[in-house]
C-alpha positions as CSV (number, residue, x, y, z in Angstrom):
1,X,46.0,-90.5,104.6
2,X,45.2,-87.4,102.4
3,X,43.4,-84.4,104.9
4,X,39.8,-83.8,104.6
5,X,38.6,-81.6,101.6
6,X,37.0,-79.1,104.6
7,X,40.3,-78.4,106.0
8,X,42.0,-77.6,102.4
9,X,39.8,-75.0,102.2
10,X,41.4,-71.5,102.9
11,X,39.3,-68.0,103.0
12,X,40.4,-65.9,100.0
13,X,42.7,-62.7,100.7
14,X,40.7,-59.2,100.2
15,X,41.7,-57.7,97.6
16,X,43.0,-53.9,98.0
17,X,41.0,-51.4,96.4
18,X,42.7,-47.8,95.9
19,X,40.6,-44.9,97.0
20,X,38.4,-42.8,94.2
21,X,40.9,-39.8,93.5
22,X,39.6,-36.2,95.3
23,X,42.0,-33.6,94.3
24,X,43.6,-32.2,91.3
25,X,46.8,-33.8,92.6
26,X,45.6,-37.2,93.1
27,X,44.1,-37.5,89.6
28,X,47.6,-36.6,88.2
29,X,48.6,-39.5,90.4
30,X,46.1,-41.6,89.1
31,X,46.4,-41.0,85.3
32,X,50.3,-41.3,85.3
33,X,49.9,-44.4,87.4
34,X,47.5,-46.1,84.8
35,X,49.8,-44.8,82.0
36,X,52.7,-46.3,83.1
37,X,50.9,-49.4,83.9
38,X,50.0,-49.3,80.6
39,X,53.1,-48.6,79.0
40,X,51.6,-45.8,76.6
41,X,53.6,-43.6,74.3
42,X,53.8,-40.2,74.2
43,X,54.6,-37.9,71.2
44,X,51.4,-34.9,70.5
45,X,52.6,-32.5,73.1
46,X,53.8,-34.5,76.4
47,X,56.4,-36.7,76.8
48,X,55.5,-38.8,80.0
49,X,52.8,-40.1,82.0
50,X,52.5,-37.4,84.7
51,X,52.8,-34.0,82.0
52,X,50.0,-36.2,80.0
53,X,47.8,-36.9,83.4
54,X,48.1,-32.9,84.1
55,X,47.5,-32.1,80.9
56,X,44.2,-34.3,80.3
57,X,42.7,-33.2,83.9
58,X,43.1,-29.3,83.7
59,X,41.8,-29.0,80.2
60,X,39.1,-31.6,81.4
61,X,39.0,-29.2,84.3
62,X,38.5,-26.1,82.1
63,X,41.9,-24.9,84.2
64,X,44.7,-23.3,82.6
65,X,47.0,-25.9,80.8
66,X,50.4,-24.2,82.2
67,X,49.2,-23.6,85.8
68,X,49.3,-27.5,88.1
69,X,50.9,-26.4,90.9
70,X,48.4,-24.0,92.1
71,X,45.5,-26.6,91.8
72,X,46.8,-29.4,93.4
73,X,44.5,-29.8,96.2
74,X,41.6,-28.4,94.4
75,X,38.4,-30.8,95.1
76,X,36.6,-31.2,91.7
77,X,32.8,-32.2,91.6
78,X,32.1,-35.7,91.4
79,X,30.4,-35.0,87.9
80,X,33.9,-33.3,87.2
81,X,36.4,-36.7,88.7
82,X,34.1,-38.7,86.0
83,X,35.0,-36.6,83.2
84,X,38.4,-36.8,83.7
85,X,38.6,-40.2,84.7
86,X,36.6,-41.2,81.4
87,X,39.0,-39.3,79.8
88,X,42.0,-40.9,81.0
89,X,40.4,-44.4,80.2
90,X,39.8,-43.0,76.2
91,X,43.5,-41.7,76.3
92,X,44.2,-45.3,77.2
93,X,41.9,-46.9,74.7
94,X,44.2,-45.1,71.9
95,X,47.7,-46.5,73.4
96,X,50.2,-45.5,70.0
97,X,51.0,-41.9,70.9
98,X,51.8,-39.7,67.9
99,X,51.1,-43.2,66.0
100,X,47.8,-43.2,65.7
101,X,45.8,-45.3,63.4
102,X,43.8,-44.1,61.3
103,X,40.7,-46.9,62.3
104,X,41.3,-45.0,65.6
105,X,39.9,-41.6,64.3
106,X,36.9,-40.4,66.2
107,X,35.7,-36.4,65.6
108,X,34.4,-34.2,68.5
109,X,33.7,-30.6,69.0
110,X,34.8,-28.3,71.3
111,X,32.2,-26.0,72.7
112,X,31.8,-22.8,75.0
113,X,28.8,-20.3,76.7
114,X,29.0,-17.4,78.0
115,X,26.4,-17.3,80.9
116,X,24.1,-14.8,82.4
117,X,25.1,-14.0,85.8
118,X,22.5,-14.5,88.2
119,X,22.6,-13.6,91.8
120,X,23.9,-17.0,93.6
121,X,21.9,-18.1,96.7
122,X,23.7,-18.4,99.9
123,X,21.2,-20.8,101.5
124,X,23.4,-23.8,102.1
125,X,21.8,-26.9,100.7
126,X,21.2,-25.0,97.3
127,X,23.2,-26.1,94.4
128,X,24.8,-23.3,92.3
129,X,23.6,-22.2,88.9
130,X,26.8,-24.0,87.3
131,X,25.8,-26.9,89.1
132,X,22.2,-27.2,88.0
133,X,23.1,-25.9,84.2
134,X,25.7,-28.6,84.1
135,X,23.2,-31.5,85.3
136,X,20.7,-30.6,82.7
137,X,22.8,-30.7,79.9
138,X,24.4,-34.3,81.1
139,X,20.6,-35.8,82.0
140,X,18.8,-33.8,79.1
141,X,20.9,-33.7,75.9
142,X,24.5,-35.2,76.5
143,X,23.1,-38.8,78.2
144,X,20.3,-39.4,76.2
145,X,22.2,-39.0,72.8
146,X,25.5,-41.0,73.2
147,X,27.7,-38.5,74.0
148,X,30.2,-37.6,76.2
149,X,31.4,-34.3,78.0
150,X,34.7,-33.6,79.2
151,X,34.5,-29.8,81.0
152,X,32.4,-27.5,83.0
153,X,29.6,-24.7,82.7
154,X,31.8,-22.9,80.4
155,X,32.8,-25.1,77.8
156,X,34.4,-28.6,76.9
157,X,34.4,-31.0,74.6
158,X,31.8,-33.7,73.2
159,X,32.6,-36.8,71.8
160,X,30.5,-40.1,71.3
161,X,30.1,-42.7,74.1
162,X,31.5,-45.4,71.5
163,X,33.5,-44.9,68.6
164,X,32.0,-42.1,66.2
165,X,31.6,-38.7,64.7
166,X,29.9,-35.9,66.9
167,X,27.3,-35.6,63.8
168,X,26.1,-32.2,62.0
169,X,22.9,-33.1,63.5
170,X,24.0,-33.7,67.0
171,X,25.9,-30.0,67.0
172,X,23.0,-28.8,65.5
173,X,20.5,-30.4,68.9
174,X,23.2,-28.8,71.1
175,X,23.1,-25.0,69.5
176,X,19.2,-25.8,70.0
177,X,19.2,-27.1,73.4
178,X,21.9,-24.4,74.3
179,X,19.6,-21.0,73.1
180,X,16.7,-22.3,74.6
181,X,18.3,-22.1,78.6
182,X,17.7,-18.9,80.2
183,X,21.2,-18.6,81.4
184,X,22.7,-18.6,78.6
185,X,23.7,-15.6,76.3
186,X,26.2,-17.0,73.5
187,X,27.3,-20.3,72.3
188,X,30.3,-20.9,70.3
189,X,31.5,-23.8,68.6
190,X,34.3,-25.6,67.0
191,X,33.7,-27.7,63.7
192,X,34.8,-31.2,63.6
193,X,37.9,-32.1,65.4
194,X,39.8,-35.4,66.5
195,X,39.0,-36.7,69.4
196,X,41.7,-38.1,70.3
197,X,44.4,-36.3,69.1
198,X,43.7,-32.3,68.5
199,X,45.1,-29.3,69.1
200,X,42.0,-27.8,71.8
201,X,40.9,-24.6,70.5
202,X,41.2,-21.6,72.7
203,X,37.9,-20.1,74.2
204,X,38.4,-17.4,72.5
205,X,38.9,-18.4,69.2
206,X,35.4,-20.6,68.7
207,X,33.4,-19.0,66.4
208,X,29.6,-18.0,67.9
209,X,26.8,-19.6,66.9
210,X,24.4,-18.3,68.8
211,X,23.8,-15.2,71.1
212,X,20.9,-12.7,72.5
């Protein structure tokens, strides 16, 4: 005589959940983890999942590319761990390495301010200039149009939420939306470029479009 259906019944296991990554170092972790888990290939610059994890966050980061090590157990923003999070999912999106398809082809453009520096207050509670500059342009301009922003007050790089161009018109919005902040003194910005795979522009070498 078969048991009754109640005592077949058995309470499901809980499933683990990993913890949100915090520092420089445990995005790495968690980049090279999902690109192995992935089993992407490498081929435009890096040639495993760690160098490719390091290499995504600091330039996601706005840190310099050749310098982990000494940001290891730097604690980004939250605003910051989403960028490079979203930009470790994109990488994965694109999974052929330095075979890319050409359907795959989406066009950013890098951009970069220089920013006035106003006195910072010390009262604790109060959110930095940076902080308040960056929140704008996410809520204002990048959320509202599609996009996407991978970097910091000083720069990054915009692409679409789904697959696109970054359009004249859109870089045209952001020069606009850029000259009319206060803090800011110059904007300079790249032309198209591939989102996915591109060789990021130095700082230094956008040309300005815009300054006081």
């Amino acid at each position: 005589m078969g048991q009754p259906t109640a005592l077949l019944k058995h309470t499901p296991r809980r499933r683990r959940t990993r913890p949100e990554p915090q520092t420089v170092g445990e995005l790495v972790q968690h980049g090279a983890a999902r690109f192995k888990a992935m089993r992407l290939k490498f081929g435009h610059g890096t040639t495993n999942a760690r160098d490719e994890a390091a290499y995504l966050a600091l330039y996601a980061l706005k840190l310099p590319l050749a310098q982990l090590e000494p940001h290891l157990d730097l604690r980004p923003t939250p605003r910051q761990i989403a960028n490079v999070l979203m930009l470790f999912e994109r990488r994965i999106e694109q999974r052929f390495g330095g075979h890319r398809l050409l359907s795959f082809k989406d066009a950013g453009t890098s951009v970069g301010t220089s920013l006035r520096r106003f006195a910072l207050t010390a009262l604790a509670g109060f959110a930095s200039n940076e902080v308040v500059f960056v929140d704008a342009l996410l809520d204002d301009f990048i959320d509202p149009r599609g996009l996407e922003f991978g970097g910091w007050a000083n720069g990054g790089f915009v692409s679409k939420t789904e697959r696109g161009n970054v359009t004249e018109e859109d870089r045209a919005a952001l020069i606009d939306w850029l000259s009319k902040r206060p803090e800011v003194e110059a904007v300079m910005m790249s032309g198209p470029l591939d989102a996915w795979y591109t060789d990021f522009v130095r700082d230094d070498e956008l040309p300005q479009v815009f300054s006081r």
